[in-house]
N, C-alpha and C positions, 0 to 999 in steps of 0.2 A: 620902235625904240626912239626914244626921242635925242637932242644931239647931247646932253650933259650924258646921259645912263650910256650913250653910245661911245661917247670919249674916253667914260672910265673902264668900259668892257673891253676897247681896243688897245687898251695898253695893259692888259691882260695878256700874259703869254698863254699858248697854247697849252700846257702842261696845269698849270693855274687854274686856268678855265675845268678842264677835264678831270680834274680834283676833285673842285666844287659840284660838280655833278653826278659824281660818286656818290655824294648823300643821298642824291636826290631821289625821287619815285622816280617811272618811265614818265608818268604821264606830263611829270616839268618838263624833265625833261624832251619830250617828244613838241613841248608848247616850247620851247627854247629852241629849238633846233628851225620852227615856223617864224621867228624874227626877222632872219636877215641870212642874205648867203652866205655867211662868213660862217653861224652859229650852224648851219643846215650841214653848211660841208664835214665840221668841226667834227657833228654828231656824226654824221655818215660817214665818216673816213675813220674812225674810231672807233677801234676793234671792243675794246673794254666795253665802252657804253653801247655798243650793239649786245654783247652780251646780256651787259645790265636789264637791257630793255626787255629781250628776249627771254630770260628769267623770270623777271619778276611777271610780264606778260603772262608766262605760262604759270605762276605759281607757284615755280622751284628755286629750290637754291642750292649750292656745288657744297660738298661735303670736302669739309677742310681737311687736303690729305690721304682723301680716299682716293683723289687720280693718281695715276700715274706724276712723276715730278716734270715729266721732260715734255707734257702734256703743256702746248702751247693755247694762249687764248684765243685764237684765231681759229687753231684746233676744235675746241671746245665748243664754239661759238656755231664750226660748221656741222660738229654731230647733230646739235642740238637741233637745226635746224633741218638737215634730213630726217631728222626723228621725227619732226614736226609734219614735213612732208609726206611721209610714208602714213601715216594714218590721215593725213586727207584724200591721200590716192587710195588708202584700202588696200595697200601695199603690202603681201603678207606670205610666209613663206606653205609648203604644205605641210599638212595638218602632223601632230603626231599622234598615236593613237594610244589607249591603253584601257584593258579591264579592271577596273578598281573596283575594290571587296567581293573579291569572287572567292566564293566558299566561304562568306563569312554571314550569313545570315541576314541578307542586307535587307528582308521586308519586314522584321520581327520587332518592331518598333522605334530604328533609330533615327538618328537626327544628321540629317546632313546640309552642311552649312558653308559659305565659301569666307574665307574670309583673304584679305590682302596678300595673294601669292600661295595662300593653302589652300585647297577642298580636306575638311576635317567632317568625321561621321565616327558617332559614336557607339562603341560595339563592347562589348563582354571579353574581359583579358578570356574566358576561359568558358566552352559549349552551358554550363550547368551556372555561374559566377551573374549575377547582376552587371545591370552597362557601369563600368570601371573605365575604359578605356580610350583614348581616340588615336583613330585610323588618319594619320598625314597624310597627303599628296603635296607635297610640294613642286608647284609646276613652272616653276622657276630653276629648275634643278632637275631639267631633264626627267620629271615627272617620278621623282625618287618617293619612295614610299616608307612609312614606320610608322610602329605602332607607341603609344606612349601610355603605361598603367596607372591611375590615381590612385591614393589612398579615399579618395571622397567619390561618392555618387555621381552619375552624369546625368542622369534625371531630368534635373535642370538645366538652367541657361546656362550659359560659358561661353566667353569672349578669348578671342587671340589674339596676343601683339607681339610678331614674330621679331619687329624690332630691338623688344625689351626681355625677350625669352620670357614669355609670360603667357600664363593661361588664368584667368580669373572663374572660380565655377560657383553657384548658385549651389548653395546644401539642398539639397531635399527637404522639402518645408513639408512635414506632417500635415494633417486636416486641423489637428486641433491646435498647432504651436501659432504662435504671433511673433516668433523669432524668426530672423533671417541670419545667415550667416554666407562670408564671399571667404571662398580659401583662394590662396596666390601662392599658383605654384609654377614652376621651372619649364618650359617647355622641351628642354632637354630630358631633365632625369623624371619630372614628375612629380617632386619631393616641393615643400615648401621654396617657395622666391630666398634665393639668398639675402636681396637685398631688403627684402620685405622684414620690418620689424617686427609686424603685430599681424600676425595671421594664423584664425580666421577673423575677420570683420564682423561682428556679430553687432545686432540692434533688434529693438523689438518694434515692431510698427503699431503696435496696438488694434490690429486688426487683421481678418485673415487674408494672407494675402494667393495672389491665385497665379501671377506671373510678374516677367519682370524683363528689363532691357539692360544689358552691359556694356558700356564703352570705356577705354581706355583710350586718353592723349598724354605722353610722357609722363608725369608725375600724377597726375589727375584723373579717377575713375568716378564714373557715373550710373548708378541702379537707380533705375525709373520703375519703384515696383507699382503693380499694379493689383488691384484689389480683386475679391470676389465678386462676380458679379450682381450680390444683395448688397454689395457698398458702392458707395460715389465716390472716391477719396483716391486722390492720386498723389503722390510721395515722390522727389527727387531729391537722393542726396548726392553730396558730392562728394570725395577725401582724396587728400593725396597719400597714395595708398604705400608710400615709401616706409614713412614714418607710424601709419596708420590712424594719421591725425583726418577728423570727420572738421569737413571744411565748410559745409552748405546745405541747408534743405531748403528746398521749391516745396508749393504744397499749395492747391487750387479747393475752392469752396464745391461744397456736394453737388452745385448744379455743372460745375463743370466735369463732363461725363467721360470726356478721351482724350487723350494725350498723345503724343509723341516727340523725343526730345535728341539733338542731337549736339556735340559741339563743333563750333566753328573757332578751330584752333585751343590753343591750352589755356586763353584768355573769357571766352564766353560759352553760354550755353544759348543754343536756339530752341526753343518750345513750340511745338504748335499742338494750339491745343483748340476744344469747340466746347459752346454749352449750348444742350438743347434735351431734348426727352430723350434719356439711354434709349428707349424701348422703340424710337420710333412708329409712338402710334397713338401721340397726341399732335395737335397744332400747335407750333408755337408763336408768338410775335415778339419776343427776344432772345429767336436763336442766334448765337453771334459764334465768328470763326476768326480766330488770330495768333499773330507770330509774336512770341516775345523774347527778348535777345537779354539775360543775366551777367553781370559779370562775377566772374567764380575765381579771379586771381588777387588776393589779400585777403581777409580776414576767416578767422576759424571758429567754430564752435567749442571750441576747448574750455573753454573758460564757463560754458552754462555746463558742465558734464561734472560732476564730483567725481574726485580724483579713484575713487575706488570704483567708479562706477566703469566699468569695461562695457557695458549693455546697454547705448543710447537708448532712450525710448522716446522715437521720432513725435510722437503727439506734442511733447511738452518742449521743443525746438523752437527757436526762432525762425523765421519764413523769411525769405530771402524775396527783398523786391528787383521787378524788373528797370533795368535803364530806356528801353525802348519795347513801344510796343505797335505792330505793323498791322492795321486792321484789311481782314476780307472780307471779299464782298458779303452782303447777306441772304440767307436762303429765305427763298419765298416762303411763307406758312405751310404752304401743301409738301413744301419738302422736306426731307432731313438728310444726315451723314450714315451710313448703316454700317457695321465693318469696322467701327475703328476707324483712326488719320494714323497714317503712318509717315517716314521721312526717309528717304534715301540720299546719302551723300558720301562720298568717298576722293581718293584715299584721304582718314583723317591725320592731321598732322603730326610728321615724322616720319612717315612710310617711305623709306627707302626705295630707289632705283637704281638701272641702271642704262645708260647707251653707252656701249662700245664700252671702254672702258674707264669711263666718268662717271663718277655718282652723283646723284643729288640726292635731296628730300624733296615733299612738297609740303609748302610752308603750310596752307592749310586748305581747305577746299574751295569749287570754283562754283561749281554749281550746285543747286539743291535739288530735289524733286520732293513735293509735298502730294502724294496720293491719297483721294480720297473718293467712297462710290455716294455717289445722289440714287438717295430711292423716294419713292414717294409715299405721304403719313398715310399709313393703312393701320384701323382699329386690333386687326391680328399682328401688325409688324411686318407682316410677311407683303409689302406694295413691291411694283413695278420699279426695275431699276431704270432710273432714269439718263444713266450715264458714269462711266468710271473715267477719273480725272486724270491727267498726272500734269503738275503744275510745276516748271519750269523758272526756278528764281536764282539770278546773275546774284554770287554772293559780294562782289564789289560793291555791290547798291547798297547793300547793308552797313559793310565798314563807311562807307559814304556819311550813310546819318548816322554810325555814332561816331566819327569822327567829327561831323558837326554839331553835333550834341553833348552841351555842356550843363552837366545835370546840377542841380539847384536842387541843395538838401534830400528830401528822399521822394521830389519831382519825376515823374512819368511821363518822356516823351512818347505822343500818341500820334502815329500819323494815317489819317483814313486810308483809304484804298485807291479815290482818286489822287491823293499826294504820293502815290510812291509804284501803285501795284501795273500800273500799264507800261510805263519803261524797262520795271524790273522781271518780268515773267511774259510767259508763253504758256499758254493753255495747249494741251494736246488731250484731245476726247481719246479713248480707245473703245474699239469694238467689244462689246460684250459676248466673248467665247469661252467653255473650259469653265473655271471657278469664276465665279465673278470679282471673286474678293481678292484672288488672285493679281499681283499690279506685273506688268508684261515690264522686259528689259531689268536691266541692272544701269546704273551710275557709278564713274571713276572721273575723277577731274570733273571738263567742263563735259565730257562725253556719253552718251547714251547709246546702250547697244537694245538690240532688238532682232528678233528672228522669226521667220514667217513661213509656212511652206506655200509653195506653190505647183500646180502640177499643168502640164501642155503633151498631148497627145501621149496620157497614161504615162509621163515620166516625170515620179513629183521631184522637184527642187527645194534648193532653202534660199530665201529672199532675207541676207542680212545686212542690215540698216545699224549704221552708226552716226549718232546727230548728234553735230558740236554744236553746244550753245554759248562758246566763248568768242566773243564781240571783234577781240584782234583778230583773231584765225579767220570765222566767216569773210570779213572783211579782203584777210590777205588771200585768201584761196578762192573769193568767186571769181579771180580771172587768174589766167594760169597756169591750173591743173591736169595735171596729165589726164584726171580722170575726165571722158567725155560731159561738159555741161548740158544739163536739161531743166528747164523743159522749152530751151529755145529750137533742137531741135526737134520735137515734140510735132504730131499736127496740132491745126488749130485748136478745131473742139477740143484734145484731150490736156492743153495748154491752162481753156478756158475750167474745165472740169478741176484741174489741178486747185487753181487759184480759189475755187469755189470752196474746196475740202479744205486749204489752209484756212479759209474765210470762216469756216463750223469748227474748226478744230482740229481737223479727221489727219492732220499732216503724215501721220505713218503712216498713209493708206497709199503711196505712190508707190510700194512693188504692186498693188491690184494695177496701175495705170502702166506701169511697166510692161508685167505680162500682159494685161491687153492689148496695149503696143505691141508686141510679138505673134501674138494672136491675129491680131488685124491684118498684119502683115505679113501674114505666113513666115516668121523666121522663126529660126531656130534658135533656142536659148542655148548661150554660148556660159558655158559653165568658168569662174572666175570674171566675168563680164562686169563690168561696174559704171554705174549712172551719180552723178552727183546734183543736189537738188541745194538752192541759197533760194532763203526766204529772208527777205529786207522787214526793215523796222517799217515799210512802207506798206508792207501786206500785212493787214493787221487780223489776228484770230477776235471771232465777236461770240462769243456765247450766250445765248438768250432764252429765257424763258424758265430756266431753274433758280438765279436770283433776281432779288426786288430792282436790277439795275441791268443792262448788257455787261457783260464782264467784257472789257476791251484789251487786248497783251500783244507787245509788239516784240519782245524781243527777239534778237535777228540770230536764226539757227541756219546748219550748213549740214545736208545728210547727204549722206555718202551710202549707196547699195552696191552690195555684191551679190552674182548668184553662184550658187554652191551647190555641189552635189548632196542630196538630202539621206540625212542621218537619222534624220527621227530622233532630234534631241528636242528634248521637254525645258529648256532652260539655257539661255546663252549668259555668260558673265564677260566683263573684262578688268584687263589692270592696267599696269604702267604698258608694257612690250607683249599683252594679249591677246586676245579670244580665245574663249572656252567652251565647248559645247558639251554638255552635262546628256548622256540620254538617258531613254526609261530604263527598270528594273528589265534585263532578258529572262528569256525562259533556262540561261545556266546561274540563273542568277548571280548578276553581276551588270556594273553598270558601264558603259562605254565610256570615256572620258577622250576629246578630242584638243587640242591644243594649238592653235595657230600662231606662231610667232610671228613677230613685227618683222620684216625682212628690212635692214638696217645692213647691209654690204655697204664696202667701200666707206665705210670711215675712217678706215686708219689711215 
């Protein structure tokens, strides 16, 4: 700080100073606080701005109102950070247990889905009655159960936003109809959305469509329908579904063969999409794979719809271009995508929580995961899988370039793969077990859950893995944590083994180097036991030989293992204050549903 900028900051009262900083992001602020000891102290002695930082760090923000009043910010400031704590420790209470849809027919064709705080699965109000109905769990609620009846089909897709009491369903699309229609109805009664003007949302695609994706972020719903598989043609529209005003369609050329699309907050949409041979079972030399980022807040299609027309008919739309677009690497000729790309990211913005008794939301999400399987071009389609991906991208890097990106008329910022894809992502390979199509774990925030069974002399366990890939957390917690660090105490070799599987990808592979650790060692696996693994931006994943380049990905992840008495669940989720373990159908049919709260004592 030089002595003019230093003179005018020092006659700055303290109170002045910590105002101004209120606007501010963390990250000025945390660059202000690196000046000089005065501003160091300033920042560190100030309860607010530790908040601030701690917030916006984690992606939330305090729900005006919802605390308690007497609820101080010092208070605030220390849940938060035990919260914070307690899921790097893997800190978690015991399980509670429950049989959910027992005696309801649960292998007879339904759909079970988890969404933000629900497990919902779709079942027949009535033994003889078509699926009408979904089956709640709410397991944020002491695992309260209810059933809720539509008046519409559940056939289809259907989205939950327990936020806005809303369930969005997908009509039953005939073989012969080119109609879609989205009904918005009440999560309480079942009956149309009160606030919903115009429902159902009906439009014609002009082609048959075969499936389709739903999201909802506050005012803003998104159907990614998806075609038959004799068409190439992928559709996104957008509306704000209050008014029933149709706000946007996306819409990519025939060669581009698969999609998947999510938003990132109530302002954009992220696309990832590929073009190469559907059928994988040509070569190609310009298959290409990329992210493209929309903005979907201003302008409506209203004005191209004549006013009696209530039944868009998506072909004859205007196409909405992208603001940025993020290229990946390239598949070699002998490979391709098989399966589809698909996106995982959560919670999207507005999902409510809670610690102790402070609410927040989260502004919008932290991390993405972009899943996709490498097979190799075989003349039948049917080649060797070459590898199933899950691709790990820090969503700050994004806001990054389009905040620095100042679009220029109906300009396309493009940035390759070396300008952006090595800082922002982590590649993690997964073992090819079970389905192959199948993508292992779920995503919430910055965090990924994952479950593994393991077994030592005939007594299998469950090896559960939780990897945060947000940058401030790894950071604060590789030193610290209550949980034991490894792999420093690791022997050699299995140090050296370690660094080699970060090095190919293989990073969830460290419960196999755990249990072998116990194995080696003749110990015993100590049930609740937890190991914690920081992989620096220094150890870098290299994947080679599926694209025309090394794919090189630094970003720096923090996992956390626990082992667990084994349940034989088929599927772990998580949320704000969870784990879940889902198991298989039993022979009373009925499925076990296990529930790990965040053990969060002593906050008050």
């Amino acid at each position: 700080m030089d002595a003019t900028n230093w003179f005018l900051f020092d006659r700055l009262s303290h109170e002045m100073v910590v105002h101004i900083l209120e606007f501010c992001n963390f990250q000025t602020i945390l660059r202000f606080a690196s000046t000089c000891k005065r501003a160091h102290n300033l920042v560190t002695n100030t309860t607010s701005l530790q908040l601030l930082i701690e917030l916006e760090a984690s992606g939330l923000e305090l729900i005006e109102g919802a605390s308690s009043s007497n609820v101080s910010t010092s208070l605030t400031l220390e849940r938060l950070k035990r919260y914070q704590n307690a899921w790097a420790n893997f800190d978690l209470l015991p399980p509670k247990g429950y049989a959910w849809m027992k005696g309801l027919g649960v292998g007879q064709g339904h759909r079970f889905v988890f969404f933000e705080g629900y497990l919902a699965a779709t079942t027949p109000a009535e033994p003889d009655e078509p699926i009408n109905s979904l089956e709640l769990c709410n397991i944020r609620v002491d695992l309260q159960t209810y059933s809720i009846r539509f008046g519409a089909s559940l056939n289809g897709d259907f989205y939950i936003d327990q936020t806005q009491d809303l369930v969005v369903i997908l009509e039953s699309i005939s073989e012969e109809s080119t109609n879609v229609s989205l009904r918005l109805c009440s999560l309480t009664t079942g009956l149309s959305h009160p606030l919903a003007l115009r429902s159902p949302l009906t439009f014609a695609t002009g082609y048959l469509p075969q499936s389709s994706r739903i999201q909802v972020v506050e005012r803003r719903l998104m159907i990614n329908i998806r075609p038959q598989l004799s068409e190439l043609i992928f559709d996104i529209l957008v509306w704000d579904w209050i008014p029933g005003t149709l706000l946007h369609r996306i819409s990519f050329e025939p060669s581009y063969s698969m999609c998947d699309c999510t938003f990132l907050g109530s302002e954009y949409l992220l696309v990832f999409v590929a073009s190469q041979d559907k059928w994988c079972t040509s070569f190609s030399t310009d298959a290409a794979i990329f992210l493209e980022i929309y903005p979907i807040s201003g302008n409506t299609l209203e004005n191209h719809l004549d006013d009696t027309d209530t039944h868009p008919i998506v072909p004859e739309l205007p196409v909405l271009m992208p603001t940025l677009r993020l290229e990946m690497p390239t598949l070699r000729s002998s490979c391709c995508i098989y399966g589809g790309l698909r996106i995982q990211t959560g919670p999207l913005s507005g999902y409510a929580g809670q610690i102790s008794s402070t609410s927040f939301v989260y502004a919008r999400p932290l991390t993405l995961v972009l899943d996709m399987v490498v097979e190799r071009v075989h003349p039948t389609g049917a080649g060797a899988i070459l590898g199933k991906y899950c691709i790990f991208v820090d969503i700050s890097h994004i806001f990054d370039f389009l905040q620095g990106h100042k679009q220029d008329g109906d300009a396309i910022r493009t940035l390759c793969w070396n300008d952006w894809g090595e800082k922002s992502t982590r590649w993690i390979l997964h073992p090819v077990t079970g389905d192959a199509y199948t993508m292992p774990g779920k995503m919430f925030g910055s965090r990924f859950i994952v479950g593994e069974t393991c077994n030592k002399d005939d007594e299998p366990f469950d090896m559960i893995s939780i990897i945060d890939f947000h940058t401030p957390t790894v950071k604060r917690h590789s030193v610290g944590s209550s949980v034991p660090s490894t792999p420093s105490s690791w022997p050699e070799e299995l140090i050296k083994e370690h660094k080699n599987l970060v090095t190919q990808g293989k990073g969830l592979y460290v419960s196999h180097i755990l249990h072998e650790i116990a194995t080696k060692q003749e110990q015993p696996v100590h049930l609740d036991q937890a190991f914690a693994v920081s992989v620096t931006s220094d150890q870098p994943t290299i994947i080679e030989g599926i694209f025309k380049q090394a794919v090189v990905s630094r970003l720096p992840y923090r996992m956390v293992t626990k082992v667990q008495a084994q349940y034989a669940y088929i599927s772990w989720m998580i949320d704000s204050e969870h784990i879940i373990g889902i198991g298989e159908l039993s022979e009373e049919d009925e499925i076990i549903v296990l529930v790990y709260d965040l053990r969060t004592d002593g906050m008050e």
